[in-house]
C-alpha positions in Angstrom: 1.5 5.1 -13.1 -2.2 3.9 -13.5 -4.6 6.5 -16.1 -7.9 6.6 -14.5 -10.9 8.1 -17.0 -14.3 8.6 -15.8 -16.3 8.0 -19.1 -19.9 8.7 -18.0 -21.3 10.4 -14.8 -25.1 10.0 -15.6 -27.3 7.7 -13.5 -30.8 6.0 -15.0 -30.5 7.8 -18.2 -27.9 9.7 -20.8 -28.0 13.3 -21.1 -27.1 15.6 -24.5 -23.7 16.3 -22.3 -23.8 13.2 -20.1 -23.1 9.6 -20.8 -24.2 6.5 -18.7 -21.9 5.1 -16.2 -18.4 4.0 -16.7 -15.1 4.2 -15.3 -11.3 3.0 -17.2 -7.7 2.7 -16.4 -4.7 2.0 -18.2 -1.7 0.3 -16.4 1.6 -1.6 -18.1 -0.7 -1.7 -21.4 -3.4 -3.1 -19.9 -7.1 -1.5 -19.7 -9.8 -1.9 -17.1 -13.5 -1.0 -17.3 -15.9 -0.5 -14.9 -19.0 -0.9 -15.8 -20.5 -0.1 -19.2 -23.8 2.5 -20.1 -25.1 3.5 -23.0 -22.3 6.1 -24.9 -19.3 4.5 -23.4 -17.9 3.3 -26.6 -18.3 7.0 -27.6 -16.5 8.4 -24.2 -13.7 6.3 -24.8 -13.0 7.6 -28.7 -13.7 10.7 -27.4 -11.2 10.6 -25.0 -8.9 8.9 -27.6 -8.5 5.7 -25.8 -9.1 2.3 -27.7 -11.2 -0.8 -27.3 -8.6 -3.5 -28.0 -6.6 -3.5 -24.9 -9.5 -4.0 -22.7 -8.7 -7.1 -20.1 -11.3 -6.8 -18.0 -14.7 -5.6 -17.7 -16.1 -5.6 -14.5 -19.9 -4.9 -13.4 -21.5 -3.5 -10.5 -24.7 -4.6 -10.8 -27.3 -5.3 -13.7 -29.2 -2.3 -14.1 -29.4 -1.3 -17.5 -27.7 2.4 -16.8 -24.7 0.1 -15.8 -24.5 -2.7 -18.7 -26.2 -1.6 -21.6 -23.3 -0.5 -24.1 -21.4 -4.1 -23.2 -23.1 -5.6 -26.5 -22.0 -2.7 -28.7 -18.2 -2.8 -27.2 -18.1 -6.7 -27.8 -18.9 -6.0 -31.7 -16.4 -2.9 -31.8 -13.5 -4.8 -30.3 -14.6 -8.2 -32.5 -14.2 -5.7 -35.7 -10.9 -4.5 -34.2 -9.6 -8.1 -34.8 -9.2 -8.6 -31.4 -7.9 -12.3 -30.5 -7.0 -12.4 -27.0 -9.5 -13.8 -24.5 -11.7 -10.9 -22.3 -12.7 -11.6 -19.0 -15.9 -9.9 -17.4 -16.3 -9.7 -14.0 -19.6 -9.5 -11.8 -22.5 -10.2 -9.4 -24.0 -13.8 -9.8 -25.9 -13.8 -12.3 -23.3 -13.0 -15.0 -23.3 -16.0 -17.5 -27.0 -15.5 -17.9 -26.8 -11.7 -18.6 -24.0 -12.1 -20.9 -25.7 -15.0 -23.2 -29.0 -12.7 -23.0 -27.2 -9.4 -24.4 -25.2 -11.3 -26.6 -28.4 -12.2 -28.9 -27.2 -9.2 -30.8 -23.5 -10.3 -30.6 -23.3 -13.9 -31.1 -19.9 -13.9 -33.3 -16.9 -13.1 -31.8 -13.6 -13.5 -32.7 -12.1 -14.1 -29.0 -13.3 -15.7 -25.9 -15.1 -14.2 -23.3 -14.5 -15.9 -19.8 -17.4 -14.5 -16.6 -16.2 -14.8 -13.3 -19.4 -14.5 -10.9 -19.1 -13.2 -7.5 -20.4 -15.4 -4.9 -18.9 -13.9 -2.0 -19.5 -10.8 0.3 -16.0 -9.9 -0.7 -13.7 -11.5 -3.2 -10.2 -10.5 -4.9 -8.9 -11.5 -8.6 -5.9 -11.2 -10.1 -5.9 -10.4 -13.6 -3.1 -8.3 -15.8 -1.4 -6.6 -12.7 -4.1 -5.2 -11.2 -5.2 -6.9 -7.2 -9.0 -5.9 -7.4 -11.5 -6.2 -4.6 -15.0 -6.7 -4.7 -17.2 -6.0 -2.0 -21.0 -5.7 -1.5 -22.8 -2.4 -0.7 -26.4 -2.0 -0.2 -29.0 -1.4 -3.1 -32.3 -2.4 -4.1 -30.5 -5.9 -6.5 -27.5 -7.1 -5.6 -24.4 -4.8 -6.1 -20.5 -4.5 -5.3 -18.1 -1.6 -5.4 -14.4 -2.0 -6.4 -11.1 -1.3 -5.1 -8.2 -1.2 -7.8 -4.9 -2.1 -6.0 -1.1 -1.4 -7.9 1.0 -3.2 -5.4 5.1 -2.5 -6.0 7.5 -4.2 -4.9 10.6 -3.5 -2.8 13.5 -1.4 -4.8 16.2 -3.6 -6.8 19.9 -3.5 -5.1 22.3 -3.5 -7.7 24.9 -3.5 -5.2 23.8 -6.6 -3.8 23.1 -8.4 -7.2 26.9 -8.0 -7.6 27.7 -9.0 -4.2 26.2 -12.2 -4.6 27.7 -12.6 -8.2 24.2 -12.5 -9.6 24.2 -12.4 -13.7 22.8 -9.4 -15.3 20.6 -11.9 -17.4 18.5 -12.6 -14.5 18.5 -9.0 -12.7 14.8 -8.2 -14.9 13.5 -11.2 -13.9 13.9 -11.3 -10.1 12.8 -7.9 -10.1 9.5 -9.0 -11.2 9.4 -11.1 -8.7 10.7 -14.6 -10.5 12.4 -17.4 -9.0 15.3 -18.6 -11.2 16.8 -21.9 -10.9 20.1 -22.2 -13.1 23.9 -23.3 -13.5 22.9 -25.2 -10.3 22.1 -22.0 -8.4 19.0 -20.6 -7.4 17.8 -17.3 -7.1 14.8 -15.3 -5.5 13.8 -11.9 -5.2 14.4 -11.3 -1.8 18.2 -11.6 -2.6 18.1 -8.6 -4.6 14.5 -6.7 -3.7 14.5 -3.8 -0.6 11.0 -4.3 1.5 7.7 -3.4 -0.8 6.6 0.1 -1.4 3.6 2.1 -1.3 1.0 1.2 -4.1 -1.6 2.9 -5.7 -5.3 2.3 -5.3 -8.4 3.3 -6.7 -11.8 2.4 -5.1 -15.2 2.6 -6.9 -18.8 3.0 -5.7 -21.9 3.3 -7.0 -25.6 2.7 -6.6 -25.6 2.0 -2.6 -26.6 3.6 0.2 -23.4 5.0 2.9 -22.3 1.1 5.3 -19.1 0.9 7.0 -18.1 -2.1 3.9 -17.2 1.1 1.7 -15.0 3.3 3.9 -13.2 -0.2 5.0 -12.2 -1.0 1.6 -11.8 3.0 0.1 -9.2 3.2 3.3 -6.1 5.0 2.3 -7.0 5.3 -1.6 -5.2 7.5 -3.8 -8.4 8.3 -5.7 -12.1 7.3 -4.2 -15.0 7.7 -7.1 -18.1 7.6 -5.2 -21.9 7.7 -6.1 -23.4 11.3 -5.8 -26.9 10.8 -6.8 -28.3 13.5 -5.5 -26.9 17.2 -4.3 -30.0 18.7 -3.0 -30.5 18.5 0.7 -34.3 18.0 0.5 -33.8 14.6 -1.6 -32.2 12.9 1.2 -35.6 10.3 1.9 -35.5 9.8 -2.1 -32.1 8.8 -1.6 -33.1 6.1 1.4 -35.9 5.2 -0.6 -34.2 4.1 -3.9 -30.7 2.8 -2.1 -29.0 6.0 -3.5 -26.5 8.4 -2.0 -26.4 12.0 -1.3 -23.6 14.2 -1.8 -22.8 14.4 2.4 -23.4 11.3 2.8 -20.5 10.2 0.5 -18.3 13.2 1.7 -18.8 10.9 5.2 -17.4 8.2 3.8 -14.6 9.8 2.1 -13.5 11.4 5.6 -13.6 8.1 7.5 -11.5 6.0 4.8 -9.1 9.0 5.0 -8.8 8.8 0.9 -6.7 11.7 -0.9 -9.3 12.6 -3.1 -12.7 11.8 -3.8 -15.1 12.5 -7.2 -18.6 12.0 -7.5 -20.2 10.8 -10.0 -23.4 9.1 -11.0 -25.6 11.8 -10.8 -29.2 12.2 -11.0 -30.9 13.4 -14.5 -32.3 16.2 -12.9 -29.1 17.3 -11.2 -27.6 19.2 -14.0 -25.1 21.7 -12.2 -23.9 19.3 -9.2 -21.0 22.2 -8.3 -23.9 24.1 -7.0 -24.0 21.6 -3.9 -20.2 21.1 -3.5 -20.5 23.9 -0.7 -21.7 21.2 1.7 -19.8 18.6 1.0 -16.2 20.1 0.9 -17.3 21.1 4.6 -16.8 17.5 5.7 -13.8 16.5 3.0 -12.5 19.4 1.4 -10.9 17.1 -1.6 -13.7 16.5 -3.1 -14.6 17.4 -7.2 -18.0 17.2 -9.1 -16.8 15.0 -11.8 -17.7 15.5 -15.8 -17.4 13.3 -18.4 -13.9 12.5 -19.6 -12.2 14.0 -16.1 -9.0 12.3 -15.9 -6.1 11.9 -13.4 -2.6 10.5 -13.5 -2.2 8.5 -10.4 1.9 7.7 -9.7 3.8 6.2 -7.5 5.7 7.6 -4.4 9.6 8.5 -5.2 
């Protein structure tokens, strides 16, 4: 099962109702953040969430509406007595951004490694979780995300019997570990059926509609894509300042074939986007106007 929390929803600026951009999911006791506005330390008590288990952070982009509460969370997770190393993910650029915001966070208690991206797509591994990054089209360099849960094949307990394989090992090999004892060996294709449907999460904001996103949201489970604007009139804004419109992401959403999509990263003056949901469920019916703290459970197939 991966927990998926949109924190914030607002773009360029936080609203009395509205905090700054920022996405999180749990999986196996691990945490994941997507970017990091202004009030996301409060969306995430307010959700009832914590800080500490936060792995990875990782950043579309440098704007301030996207970064600007990461020197804030550093302190809160420093006074949380946090020891273990967190790794922050992001556009080139990274170590520089990081030293500069951390002027007001110079002492921590744990390391903080940056991985910049340097590529027009590029996948990490980090805690269980297969992410993607892959450029999309704004006015500074930017990347959306896909979050893959890959699962492997199911375990034959039959078969681990058959072959005289020892209980000992069975959790091991599940996980994918090759054992080498008693002058045996063991792998987890003795024991593991073929691998099983997934779970994936893609993430986009702050672009204007290219092919790039609907090639990497393709089959997701959950697609969280940039609404900026509902209005029909504000479509040449949108081209201007390398934002979406609501169609325009619906578009997206029906050529990737996700199961459900939720905009996000609205506009300050768009203050009821479900007036403009109309239009958009026209071209992909799955589609909610998302609010701070909306949630979702995503789980695996039986």
């Amino acid at each position: 099962m991966l927990d998926v929390c949109l924190l914030g929803t607002g773009g360029m600026m936080p609203l009395p109702n509205r905090w700054l951009t920022s996405l999180m999911t749990r999986y196996n006791g691990s945490n994941l953040l997507i970017d990091c506005g202004e009030g996301t330390q409060i969306a995430i008590k307010e959700k009832g969430w914590s800080f500490k288990p936060i792995d990875v952070v990782c950043f579309t982009h440098y704007h301030a509406d996207h970064i600007s509460g990461l020197p804030g969370l550093l302190l809160t997770m420093g006074n949380a007595e946090r020891k273990e190393p967190l790794t922050l993910i992001g556009p080139k650029g990274l170590n520089r951004v990081v030293s500069s915001l951390r002027v007001i966070a110079p002492e921590l208690p744990f390391q903080i490694q940056c991985i910049e991206i340097t590529e027009a797509e590029q996948s990490f591994e980090i805690a269980g979780y297969h992410i993607t990054a892959f450029r999309v089209n704004h006015n500074v360099v930017c990347y959306g995300y896909s979050i893959d849960i890959p699962r492997v094949g199911k375990f034959d307990v039959d078969r681990a019997r058959m072959q005289g394989i020892p209980v000992k090992y069975w959790n091991k090999l599940q996980k994918g570990e090759r054992i080498e004892a008693d002058g045996m060996i063991y792998t987890p294709d003795m024991v593991l059926g073929g691998e099983r449907k997934g779970l994936k999460l893609t993430y986009c904001t702050d672009t204007r509609p290219v092919p790039s996103i609907s090639e990497h949201a393709k089959g997701a489970d959950l697609f969280i894509c940039e609404g900026m604007y509902g209005e029909p009139e504000k479509e040449a804004k949108a081209k201007e300042y390398k934002h979406m419109t609501f169609t325009e992401a619906g578009m997206l959403a029906k050529n990737a074939g996700v199961r459900e999509m939720w905009l996000t990263h609205y506009s300050p003056s768009l203050v009821y986007p479900e007036q403009y949901l109309e239009s958009v469920r026209k071209i992909f019916p799955n589609t909610r106007a998302s609010r701070d703290g909306q949630s979702a459970e995503l789980l695996f197939e039986d």
